[in-house]
C-alpha positions in Angstrom: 64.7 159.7 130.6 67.2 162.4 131.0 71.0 161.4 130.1 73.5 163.1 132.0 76.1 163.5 129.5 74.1 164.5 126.9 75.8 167.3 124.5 79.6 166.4 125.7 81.6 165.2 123.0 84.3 162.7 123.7 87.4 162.2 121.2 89.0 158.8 122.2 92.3 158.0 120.7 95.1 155.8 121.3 93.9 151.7 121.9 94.5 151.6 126.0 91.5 149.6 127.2 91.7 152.0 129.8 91.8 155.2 128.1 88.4 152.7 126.0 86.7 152.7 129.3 87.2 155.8 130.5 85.7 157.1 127.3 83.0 153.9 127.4 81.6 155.4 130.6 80.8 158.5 128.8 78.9 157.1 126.0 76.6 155.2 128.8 75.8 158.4 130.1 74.6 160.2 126.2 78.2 161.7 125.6 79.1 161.7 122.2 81.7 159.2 121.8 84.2 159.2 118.7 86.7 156.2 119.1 89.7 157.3 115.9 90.4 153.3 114.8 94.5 153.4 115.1 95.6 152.5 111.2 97.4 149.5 112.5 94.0 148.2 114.1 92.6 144.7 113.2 89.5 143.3 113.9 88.7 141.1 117.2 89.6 137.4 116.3 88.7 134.8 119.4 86.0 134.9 121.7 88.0 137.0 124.7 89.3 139.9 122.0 85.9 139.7 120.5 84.3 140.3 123.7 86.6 142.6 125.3 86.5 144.7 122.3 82.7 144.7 122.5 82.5 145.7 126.2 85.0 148.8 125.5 83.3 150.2 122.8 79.4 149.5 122.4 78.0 152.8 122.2 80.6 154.8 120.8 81.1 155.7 116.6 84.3 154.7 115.2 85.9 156.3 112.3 89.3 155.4 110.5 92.6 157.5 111.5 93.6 159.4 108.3 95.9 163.0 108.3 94.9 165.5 110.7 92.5 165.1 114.0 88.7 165.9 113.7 88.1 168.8 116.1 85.0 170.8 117.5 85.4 168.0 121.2 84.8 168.7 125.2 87.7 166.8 126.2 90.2 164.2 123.9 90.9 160.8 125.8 94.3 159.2 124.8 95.3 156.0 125.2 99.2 155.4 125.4 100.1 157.7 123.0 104.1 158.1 122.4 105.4 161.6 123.0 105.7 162.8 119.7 102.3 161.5 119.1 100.8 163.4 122.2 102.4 166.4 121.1 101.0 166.4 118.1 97.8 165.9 119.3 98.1 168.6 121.8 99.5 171.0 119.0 95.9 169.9 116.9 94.0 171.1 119.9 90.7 168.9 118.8 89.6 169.9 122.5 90.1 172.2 125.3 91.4 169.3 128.0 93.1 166.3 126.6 93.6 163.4 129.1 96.3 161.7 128.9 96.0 157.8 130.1 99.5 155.7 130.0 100.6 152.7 132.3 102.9 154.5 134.4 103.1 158.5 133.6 104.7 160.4 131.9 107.7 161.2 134.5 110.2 158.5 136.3 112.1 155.5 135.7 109.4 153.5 134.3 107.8 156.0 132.0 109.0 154.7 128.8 107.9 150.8 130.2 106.3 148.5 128.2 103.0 147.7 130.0 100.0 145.0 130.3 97.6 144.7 132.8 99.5 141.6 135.0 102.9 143.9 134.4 101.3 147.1 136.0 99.2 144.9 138.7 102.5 143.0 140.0 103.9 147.0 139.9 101.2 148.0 142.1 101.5 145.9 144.3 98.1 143.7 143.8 100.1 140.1 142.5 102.4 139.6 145.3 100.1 139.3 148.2 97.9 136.3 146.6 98.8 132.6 146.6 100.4 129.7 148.4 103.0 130.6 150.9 105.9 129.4 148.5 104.0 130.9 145.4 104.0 131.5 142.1 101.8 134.6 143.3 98.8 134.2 141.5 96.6 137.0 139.6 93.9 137.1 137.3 95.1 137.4 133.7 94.2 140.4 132.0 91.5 143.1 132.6 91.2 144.1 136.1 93.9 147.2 135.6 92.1 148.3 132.5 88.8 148.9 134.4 90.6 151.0 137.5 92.4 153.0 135.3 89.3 153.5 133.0 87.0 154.9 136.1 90.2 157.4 137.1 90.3 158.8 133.8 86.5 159.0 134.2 86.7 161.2 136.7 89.2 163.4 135.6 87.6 164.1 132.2 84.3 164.8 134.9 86.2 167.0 137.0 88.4 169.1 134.4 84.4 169.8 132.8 83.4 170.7 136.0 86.4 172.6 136.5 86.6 174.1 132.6 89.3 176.0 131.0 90.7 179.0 129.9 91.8 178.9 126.6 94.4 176.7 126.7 94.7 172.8 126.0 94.8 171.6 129.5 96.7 168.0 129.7 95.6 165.9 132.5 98.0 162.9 133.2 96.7 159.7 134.2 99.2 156.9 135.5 97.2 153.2 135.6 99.7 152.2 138.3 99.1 154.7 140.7 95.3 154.3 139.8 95.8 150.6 140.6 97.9 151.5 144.3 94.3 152.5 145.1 93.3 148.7 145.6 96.7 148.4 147.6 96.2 150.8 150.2 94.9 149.1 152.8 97.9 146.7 153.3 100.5 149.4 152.0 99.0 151.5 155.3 99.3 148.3 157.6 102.3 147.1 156.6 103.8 150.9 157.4 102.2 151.0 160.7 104.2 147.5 161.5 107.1 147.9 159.7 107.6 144.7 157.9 106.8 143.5 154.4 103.8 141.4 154.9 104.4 137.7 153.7 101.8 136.0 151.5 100.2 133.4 153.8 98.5 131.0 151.1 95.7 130.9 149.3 92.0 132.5 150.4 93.8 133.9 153.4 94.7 137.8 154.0 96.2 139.5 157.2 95.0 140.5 159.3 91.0 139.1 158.8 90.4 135.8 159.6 88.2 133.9 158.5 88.2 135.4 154.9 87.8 133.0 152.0 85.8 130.4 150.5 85.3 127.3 151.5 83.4 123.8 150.1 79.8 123.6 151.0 78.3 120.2 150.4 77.1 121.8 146.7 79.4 124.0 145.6 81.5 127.2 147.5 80.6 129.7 150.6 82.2 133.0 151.3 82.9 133.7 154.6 84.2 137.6 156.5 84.4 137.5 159.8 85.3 140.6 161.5 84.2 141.1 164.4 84.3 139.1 168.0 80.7 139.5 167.8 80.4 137.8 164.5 82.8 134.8 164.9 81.4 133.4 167.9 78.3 133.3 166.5 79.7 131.6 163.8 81.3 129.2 166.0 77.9 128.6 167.6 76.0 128.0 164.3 78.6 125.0 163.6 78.0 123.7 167.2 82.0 125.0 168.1 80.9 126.6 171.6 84.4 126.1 173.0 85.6 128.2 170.0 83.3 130.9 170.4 84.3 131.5 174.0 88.1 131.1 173.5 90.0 134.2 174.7 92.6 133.8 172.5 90.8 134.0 169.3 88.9 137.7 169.8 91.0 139.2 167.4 91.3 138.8 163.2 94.8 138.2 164.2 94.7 135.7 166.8 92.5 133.6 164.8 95.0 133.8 161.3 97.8 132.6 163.7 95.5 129.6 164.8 94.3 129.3 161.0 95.6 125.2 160.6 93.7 124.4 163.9 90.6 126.1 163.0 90.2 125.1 159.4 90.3 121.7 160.8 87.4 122.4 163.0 85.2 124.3 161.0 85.6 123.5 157.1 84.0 119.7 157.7 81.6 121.5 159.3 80.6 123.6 156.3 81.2 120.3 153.8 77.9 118.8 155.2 75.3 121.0 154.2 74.3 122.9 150.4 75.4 126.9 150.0 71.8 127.9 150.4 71.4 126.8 154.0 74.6 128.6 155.3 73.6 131.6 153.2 70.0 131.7 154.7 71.5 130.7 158.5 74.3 133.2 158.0 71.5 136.1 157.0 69.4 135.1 160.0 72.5 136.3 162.0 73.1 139.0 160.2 76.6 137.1 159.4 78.4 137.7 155.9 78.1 134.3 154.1 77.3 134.2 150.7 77.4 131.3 147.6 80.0 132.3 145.1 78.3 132.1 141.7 79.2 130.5 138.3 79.3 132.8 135.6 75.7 131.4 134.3 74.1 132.2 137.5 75.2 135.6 137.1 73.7 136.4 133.1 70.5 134.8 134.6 70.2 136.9 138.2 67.1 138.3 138.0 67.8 141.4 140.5 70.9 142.2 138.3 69.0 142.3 135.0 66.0 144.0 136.2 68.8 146.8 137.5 70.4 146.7 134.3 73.8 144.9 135.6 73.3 142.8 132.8 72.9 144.0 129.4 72.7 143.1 126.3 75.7 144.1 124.2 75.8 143.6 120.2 79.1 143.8 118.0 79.6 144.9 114.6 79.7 141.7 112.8 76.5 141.0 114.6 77.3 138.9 117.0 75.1 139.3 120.5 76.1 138.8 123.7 75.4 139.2 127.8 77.3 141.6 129.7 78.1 144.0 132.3 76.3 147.5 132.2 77.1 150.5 133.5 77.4 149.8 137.7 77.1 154.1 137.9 73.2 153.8 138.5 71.9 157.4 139.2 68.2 156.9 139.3 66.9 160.4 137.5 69.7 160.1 134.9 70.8 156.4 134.7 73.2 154.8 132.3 72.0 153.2 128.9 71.4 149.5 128.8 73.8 148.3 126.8 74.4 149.1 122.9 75.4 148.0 119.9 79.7 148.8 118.1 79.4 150.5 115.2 81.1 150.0 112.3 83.9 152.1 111.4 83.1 154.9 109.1 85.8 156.4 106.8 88.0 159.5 108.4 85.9 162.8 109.0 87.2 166.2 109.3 83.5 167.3 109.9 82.9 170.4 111.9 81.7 170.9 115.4 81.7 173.0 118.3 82.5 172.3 121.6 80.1 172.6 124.4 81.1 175.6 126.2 82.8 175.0 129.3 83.3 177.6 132.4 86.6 179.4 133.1 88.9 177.2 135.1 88.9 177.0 138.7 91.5 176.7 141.0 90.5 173.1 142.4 87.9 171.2 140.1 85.5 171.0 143.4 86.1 174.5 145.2 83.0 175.6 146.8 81.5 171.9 147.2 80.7 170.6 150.1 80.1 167.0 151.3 79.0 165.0 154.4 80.4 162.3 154.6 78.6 159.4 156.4 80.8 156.4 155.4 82.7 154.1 157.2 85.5 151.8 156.5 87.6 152.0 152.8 84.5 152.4 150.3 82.8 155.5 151.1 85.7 157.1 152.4 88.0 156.3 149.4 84.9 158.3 147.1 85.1 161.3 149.7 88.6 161.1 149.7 89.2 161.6 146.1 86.4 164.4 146.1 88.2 165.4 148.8 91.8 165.7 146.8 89.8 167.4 144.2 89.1 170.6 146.6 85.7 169.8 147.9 85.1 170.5 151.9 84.6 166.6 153.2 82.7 166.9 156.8 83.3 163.4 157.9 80.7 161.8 160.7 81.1 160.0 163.0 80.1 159.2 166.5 81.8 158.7 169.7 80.1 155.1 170.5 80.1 154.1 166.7 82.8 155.9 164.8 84.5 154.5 161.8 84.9 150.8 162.3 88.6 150.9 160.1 89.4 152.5 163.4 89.0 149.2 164.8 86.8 146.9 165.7 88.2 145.6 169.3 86.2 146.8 172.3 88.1 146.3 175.5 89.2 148.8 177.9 92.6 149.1 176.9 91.9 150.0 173.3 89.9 153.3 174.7 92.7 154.2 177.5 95.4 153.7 175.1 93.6 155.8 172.2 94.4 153.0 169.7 91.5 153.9 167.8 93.6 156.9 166.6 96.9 154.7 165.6 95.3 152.2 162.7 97.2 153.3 159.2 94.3 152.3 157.0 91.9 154.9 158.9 94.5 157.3 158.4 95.3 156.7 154.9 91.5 156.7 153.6 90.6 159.7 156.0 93.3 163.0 154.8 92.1 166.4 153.7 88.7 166.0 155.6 87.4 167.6 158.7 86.0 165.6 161.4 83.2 165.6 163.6 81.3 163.9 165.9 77.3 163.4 166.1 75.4 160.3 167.5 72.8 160.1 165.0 70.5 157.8 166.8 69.6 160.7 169.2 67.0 163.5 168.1 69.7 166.3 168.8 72.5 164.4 166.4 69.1 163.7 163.6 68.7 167.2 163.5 72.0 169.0 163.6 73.1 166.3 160.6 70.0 167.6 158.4 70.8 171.5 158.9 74.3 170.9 158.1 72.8 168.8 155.0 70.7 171.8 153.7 74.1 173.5 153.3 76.0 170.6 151.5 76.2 169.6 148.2 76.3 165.8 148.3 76.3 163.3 151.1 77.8 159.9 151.2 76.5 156.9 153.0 77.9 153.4 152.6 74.7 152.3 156.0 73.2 149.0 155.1 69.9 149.6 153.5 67.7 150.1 156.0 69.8 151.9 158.9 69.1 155.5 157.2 65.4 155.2 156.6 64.7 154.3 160.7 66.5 157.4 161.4 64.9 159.5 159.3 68.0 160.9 157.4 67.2 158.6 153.9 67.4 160.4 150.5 63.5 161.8 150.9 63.9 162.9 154.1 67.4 164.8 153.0 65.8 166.0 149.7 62.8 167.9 151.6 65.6 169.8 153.3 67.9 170.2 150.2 65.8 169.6 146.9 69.3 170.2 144.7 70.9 167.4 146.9 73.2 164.9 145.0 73.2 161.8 147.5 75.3 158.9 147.0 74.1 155.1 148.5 76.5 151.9 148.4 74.6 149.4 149.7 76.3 145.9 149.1 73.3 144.6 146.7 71.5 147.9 146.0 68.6 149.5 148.2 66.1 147.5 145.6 67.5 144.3 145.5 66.3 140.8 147.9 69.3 140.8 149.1 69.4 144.6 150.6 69.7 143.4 154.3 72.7 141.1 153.8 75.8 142.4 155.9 78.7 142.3 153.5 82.2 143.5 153.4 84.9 144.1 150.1 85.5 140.3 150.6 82.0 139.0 150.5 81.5 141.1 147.4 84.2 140.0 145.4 83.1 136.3 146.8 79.1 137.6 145.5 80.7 138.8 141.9 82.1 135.6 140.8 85.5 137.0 140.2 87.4 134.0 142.2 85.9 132.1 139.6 88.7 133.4 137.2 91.0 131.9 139.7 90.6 128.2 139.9 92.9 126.5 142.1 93.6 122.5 140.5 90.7 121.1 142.4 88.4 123.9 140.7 88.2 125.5 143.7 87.9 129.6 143.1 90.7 132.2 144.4 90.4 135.1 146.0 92.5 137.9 144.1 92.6 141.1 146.7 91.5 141.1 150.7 88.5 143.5 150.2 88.2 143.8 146.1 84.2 145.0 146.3 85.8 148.2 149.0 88.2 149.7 146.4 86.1 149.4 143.4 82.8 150.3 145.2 84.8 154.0 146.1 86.3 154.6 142.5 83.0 154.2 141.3 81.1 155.7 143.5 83.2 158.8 143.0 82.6 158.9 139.6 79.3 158.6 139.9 79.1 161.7 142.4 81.3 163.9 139.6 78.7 162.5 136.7 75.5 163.9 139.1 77.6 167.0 139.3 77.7 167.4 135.9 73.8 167.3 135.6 73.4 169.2 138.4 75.7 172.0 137.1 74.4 172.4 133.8 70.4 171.4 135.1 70.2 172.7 138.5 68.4 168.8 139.9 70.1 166.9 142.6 69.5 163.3 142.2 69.9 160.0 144.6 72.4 157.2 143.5 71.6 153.6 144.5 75.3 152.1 143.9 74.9 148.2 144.3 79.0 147.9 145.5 78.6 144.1 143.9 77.6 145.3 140.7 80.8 147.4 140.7 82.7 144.4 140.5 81.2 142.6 137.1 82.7 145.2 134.7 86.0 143.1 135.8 84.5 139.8 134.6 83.5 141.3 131.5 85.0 138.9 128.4 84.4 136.1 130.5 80.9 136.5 131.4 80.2 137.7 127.7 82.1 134.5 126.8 79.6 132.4 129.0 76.3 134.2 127.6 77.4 132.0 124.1 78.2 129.3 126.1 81.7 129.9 125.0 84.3 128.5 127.9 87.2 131.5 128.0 90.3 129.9 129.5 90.6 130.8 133.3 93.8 130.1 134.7 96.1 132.2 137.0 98.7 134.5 135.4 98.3 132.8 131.8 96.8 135.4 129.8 93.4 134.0 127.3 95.4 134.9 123.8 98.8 135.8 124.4 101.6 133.5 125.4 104.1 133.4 127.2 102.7 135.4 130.3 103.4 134.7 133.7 105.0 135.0 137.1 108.5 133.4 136.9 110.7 133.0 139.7 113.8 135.5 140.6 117.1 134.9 142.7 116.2 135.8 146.4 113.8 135.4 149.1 110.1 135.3 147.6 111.2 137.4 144.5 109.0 137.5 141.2 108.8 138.9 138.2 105.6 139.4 135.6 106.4 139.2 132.2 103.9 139.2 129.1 104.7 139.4 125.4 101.8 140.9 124.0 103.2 140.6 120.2 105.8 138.8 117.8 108.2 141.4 118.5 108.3 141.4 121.9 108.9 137.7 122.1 112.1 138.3 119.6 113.4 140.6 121.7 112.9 138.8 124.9 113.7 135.1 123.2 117.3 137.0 122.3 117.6 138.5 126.4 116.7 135.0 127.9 119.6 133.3 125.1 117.1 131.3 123.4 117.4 132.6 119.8 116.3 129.7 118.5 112.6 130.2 119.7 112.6 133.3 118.5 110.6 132.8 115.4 107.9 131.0 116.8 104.3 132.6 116.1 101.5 133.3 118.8 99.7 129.6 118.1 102.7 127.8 117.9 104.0 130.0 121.5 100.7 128.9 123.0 100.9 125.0 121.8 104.9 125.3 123.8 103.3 127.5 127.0 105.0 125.5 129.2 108.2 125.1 127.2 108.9 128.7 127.2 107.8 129.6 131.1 110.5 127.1 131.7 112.9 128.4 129.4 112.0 132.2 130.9 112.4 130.6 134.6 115.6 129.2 134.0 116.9 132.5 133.1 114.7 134.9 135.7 116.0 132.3 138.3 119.8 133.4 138.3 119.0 137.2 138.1 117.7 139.9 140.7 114.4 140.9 139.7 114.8 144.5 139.3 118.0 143.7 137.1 115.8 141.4 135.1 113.0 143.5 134.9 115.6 146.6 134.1 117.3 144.5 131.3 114.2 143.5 129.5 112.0 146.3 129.4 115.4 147.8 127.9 115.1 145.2 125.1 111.3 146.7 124.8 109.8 143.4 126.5 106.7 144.1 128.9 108.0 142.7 132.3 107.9 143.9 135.9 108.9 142.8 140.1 106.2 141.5 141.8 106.0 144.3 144.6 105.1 143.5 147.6 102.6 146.8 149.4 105.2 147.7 151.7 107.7 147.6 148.4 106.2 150.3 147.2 107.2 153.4 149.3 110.9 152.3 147.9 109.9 151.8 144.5 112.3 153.9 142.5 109.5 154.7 139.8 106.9 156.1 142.5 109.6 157.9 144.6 111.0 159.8 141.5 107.5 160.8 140.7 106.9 162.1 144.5 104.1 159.9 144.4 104.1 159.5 148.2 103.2 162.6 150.6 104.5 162.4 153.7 102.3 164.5 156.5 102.7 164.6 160.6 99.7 162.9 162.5 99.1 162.8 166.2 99.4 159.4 168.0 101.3 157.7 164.8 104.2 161.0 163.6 105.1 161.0 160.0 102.6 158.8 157.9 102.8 158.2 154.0 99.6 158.8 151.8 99.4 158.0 147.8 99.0 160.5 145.5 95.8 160.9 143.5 96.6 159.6 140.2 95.6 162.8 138.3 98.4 165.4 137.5 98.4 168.3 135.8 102.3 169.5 134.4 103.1 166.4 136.2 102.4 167.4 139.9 100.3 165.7 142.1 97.8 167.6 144.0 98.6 167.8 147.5 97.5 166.5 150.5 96.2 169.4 152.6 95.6 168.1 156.2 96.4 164.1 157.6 93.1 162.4 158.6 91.4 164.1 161.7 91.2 162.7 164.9 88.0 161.7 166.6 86.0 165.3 166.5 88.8 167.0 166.3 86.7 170.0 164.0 83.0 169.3 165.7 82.6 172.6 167.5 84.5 175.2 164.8 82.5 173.2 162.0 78.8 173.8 164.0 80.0 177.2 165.4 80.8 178.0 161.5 78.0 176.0 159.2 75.1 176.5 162.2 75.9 179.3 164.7 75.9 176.6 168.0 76.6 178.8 170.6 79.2 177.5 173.4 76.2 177.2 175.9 74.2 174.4 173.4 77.7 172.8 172.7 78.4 172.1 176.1 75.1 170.5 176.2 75.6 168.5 173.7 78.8 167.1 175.5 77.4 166.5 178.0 75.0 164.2 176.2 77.4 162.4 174.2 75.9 164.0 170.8 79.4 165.3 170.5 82.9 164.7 171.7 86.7 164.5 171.2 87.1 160.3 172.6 85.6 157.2 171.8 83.1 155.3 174.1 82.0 151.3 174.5 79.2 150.9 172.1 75.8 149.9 173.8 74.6 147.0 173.8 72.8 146.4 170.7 74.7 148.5 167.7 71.8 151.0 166.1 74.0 151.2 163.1 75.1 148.6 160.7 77.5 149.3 158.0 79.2 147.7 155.2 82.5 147.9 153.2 
């Protein structure tokens, strides 16, 4: 088959695992991938490092560093270079675009940090929120930053190609940290809208959504999302808890969290007495989201995620073969390779080459695009959105009896009279530089005013269960007859193909369906959830890129293509050393904050209310330095093994110092000494974090019904400027009639029809009875 890439060549340098899967996704897709081997590089020793090194760079050829950079490239991806270094590559020019992937920018206080992927997660706000009520906070050790970061830079290589140049090196910065807020937003936009810095409120429990964790079945563990009022009283019902389901003082996600002691007390025996598979199939009957949280050999042995090439088979250059995660970007006429082998790595090469040649640059990478967007909730919008900050024209639908449910899920009367649909922060923050409009879609008028608009578009984005487009006639066939070049995105939970297409899901049920708790275990073994809705955030950063990629091929092909993104699948890359670890029936460690190899890493208790600090030493060096800070010289020459064999002699020895110090002064004081360390930010932290304020990382824009309102950045800067946020989300239809006068010529006589028909308007309505349209994450 076709590969999308095909003809790009990629330069990787630098050893960021993000910058190595940023440039990773490339090769899946036929890029050329040259990986330069940093001089100071040693091979993988240890079943993680061997893996994770594996997973970064199957696929790509690796050739030694030596004087001088090869040129002849598309685009050069660096990997925390130093300045000198990056000006030296930039002076070298081996490619028209060079981008430039560090943990926290180039600008700001914390530019010069040392960085690891627990140090930039606890900066991002993604450690703080998970754990017991009187902590440590509790985060997955290593490679969950590396894999956010890596899609970002994906998509900026995609979009400066699809943008091009114009003679000059163009240097696009890429900050991990404000590619990992992404996965923050939702409770960074909450917390603003209430003013108050959420507390952490225990393990497998996240405001405001309640139930949402996992729980003991009688054979293993259950994930369990309710949303709804709909949803948990017939959950209440399928455990025989009738007086439950009809209490009026449990509707809300919120009024059930506040209740959450006298609940679990009810329900979890319940749950205890029969196996995973009977909820699961009870909970699908009811179109409920219940699923069994897998072990990481159930995964390497799915059949619907190896026949969709989820699982791969990935071989290193020593020989040694292993299961892993593919490439979750599944475009169906172009899709990804399945898996690949490391190469060796050859001796330096000057060869020659030219580049491919790239058009003259534009002022926005997607001027001239236009998308529909049909998605709901955080991850269909968060791909439009970031489309969207890239200059495309996002046409968001939605309808006045089912618009976008992170509007709010609550039906009574006073939500409608008091427009409170128009007041939630996390609609607000996923929903900016888009117009809005309004069309009920299961009417014959809304059917075909969404297809004319679709012949004019260039991509649409639906994030419907499986089979809600294909009864309405508007699935990728019916859209292709009207628009043959039509690049469609899909992000059904499971995939459109898989046995478990009709399961209602949300972010939580994925990252329950992934296995990623599994990295988490509490001391009973009982997994963790790491993040409220992981599977939402992911799902949109991938689907995103996968939407550029199709862009690509379109632009250089002229063919349109459909994309069946399973969101779930999205999620495995994060699991990757682990699971590979598993397919030799090699046991990784899993334990929270304790990184697999390095030692000491962890989350060490500050002076002050519920203040923490990260800290990893990721070589000899560091722990000098930060043995001399913490006034324990005397540890200072112990070596990795023998800092591993004392783990728990030198967290103490770090909490005994942490504990007497403010954890910005501790953090300040020994990333001065060059140690990798960082505060535990809470979401609502972050819009006073010195780092992201100096950077101007936060846009501040006027909304009606909620006044000033802060939306993140996109973490992609050229000379150090984010791009800006245009327009703040629109409210209900607020652009319906100037966006069908403009794209369709509707008259004012057929608009007023519409109106009057509910097709179209400006204010939400109860739903009917039975909802035509189910949706996920």
């Amino acid at each position: 088959m076709p590969e999308a890439l095909a003809g790009i060549r990629v330069l990787e340098c630098g050893d960021l695992s993000a910058a190595g899967y940023g440039a990773r996704l490339f090769a899946d897709f036929g890029a050329e991938v040259t990986k330069i081997v940093p001089a100071n590089h040693t091979v993988a020793d240890g079943d993680y490092d061997r893996a994770a090194e594996a997973f970064l760079n199957f696929g790509k050829r690796r050739i030694a560093a030596a004087d001088g950079v090869p040129g002849g490239f598309d685009l050069c991806i660096a990997g925390a270079l130093d300045r000198a270094a990056l000006a030296e590559l930039a002076h070298a020019q081996p490619a028209p675009a060079l981008i430039d992937v560090t943990w926290f920018g180039r600008s700001g206080p914390y530019a010069e940090f040392r960085g690891s992927d627990l140090v930039c997660r606890a900066l991002a706000g993604l450690v703080q929120p998970v754990g017991s009520m009187e902590g440590p906070p509790l985060a997955i050790s290593d490679f969950q930053a590396a894999i956010v970061g890596g899609l970002v830079a994906f998509s900026a290589a995609l979009a400066v190609l699809l943008a091009g140049t114009a003679g000059e090196t163009r240097i696009v910065e890429v900050s991990v940290q404000e590619a990992a807020i992404a996965l923050a937003e939702l409770q960074t936009a909450d917390s603003w809208m209430q003013g108050v810095r959420q507390p952490r409120i225990g393990r497998n429990r996240f405001t405001p959504t309640y139930p949402l964790g996992i729980y003991r079945a009688a054979d293993g563990w259950i994930g369990v999302t309710l949303v709804t009022p709909a949803q948990w009283a017939t959950f209440c019902r399928l455990l025989g808890l009738e007086d439950l389901a009809n209490d009026p003082t449990l509707v809300t996600g919120a009024e059930r969290l506040a209740q959450a002691a006298r609940l679990e007390a009810r329900f979890v025996p319940k749950l205890a007495e029969k196996p995973a598979a009977y909820w699961c199939a009870e909970g699908r009957a009811r179109r409920l989201p219940i699923i069994a949280v897998p072990t990481l050999e159930a995964l390497l042995t799915d059949p619907a995620l190896v026949a969709r090439g989820a699982i791969v088979p990935i071989h290193n250059a020593d020989g040694v073969s292993f299961l892993g995660p593919g490439s979750p970007l599944r475009l169906c006429a172009t899709p990804p390779r399945r898996g690949g082998r490391v190469s060796g790595v050859e001796p330096a090469t000057m060869r020659p080459g030219v580049a491919t040649t790239i058009a003259a640059h534009a002022a926005t990478p997607l001027a001239n695009m236009t998308i529909i967007d049909l998605s709901m909730g955080w991850a269909g919008p968060l791909a439009s959105r970031m489309l969207a900050d890239l200059g495309a024209e996002v046409i968001k639908v939605e309808a006045c009896r089912y618009p976008d449910w992170w509007r709010g899920v609550d039906h009574r009367p006073a939500v409608f009279a008091e427009r409170r649909y128009e007041k939630t922060g996390r609609f607000n923050a996923l929903n900016r530089n888009k117009r809005g409009i309004t069309l009920d879609l299961t009417t014959a008028e809304g059917v075909a005013l969404i297809k004319r608009l679709v012949a004019k578009a260039d991509v649409v984005i639906e994030n419907y269960a499986a089979d809600v487009l294909p009864k309405l006639g508007l699935d990728y066939a019916a859209l292709r007859a009207v628009n043959p070049s039509l690049v469609m995105l899909s992000m059904c939970a499971f995939g459109a193909d898989s046995d478990r297409r009709d399961l209602r899901a949300y972010g939580s049920t994925l990252e329950q369906a992934s296995g990623l708790p599994t990295l988490l275990p509490a001391p009973d073994a009982s997994p963790t959830m790491s993040h409220i809705a992981y599977g939402d955030a992911i799902a949109g950063l991938n689907g995103a890129s996968a939407v550029l990629v199709a862009l690509r091929h379109r632009a250089a092909t002229g063919e349109g293509q459909w994309i069946d993104l399973a969101q779930v699948e999205c999620l495995l890359p994060h699991l990757a050393p682990w699971l590979m670890g598993a397919s030799r029936r090699v046991e990784v460690p899993r334990a929270a904050n304790r990184h697999p190899v390095l030692a000491p890493q962890g989350l060490f208790r500050c002076a002050g209310d519920d203040a923490w600090l990260a800290l990893s030493i990721v070589d000899n060096p560091m722990w000098r330095a930060c043995a001399e800070v913490i006034g324990r010289a005397d540890l200072a020459v112990l070596a990795l093994s023998a800092r591993r064999a004392r783990a728990a002699e030198l967290e103490a020895a770090i909490s005994a110092w942490t504990a007497r110090r403010d954890a910005d002064a501790a953090m300040a004081e020994l990333q001065h000494a060059g140690v990798a360390a960082g505060v535990a930010r809470a979401p609502f932290d972050l819009f006073t974090d010195p780092h992201l304020v100096a950077r101007g990382f936060w846009q501040w824009v006027e909304r009606a019904w909620i006044g000033r309102f802060p939306q993140a950045s996109l973490p992609i800067r050229e000379h150090g400027i984010p791009l800006p946020v245009r327009q703040p989300a629109p409210t209900l239809g607020a652009d319906t009639e100037a966006v069908l006068r403009e794209k369709l010529g509707i008259d004012d006589a057929c608009l007023a029809l519409l109106r009057a028909r509910d097709v179209i308007g400006t204010e939400a309505l109860p739903p009917r009875p039975r909802a035509a349209q189910e949706r996920v994450g």
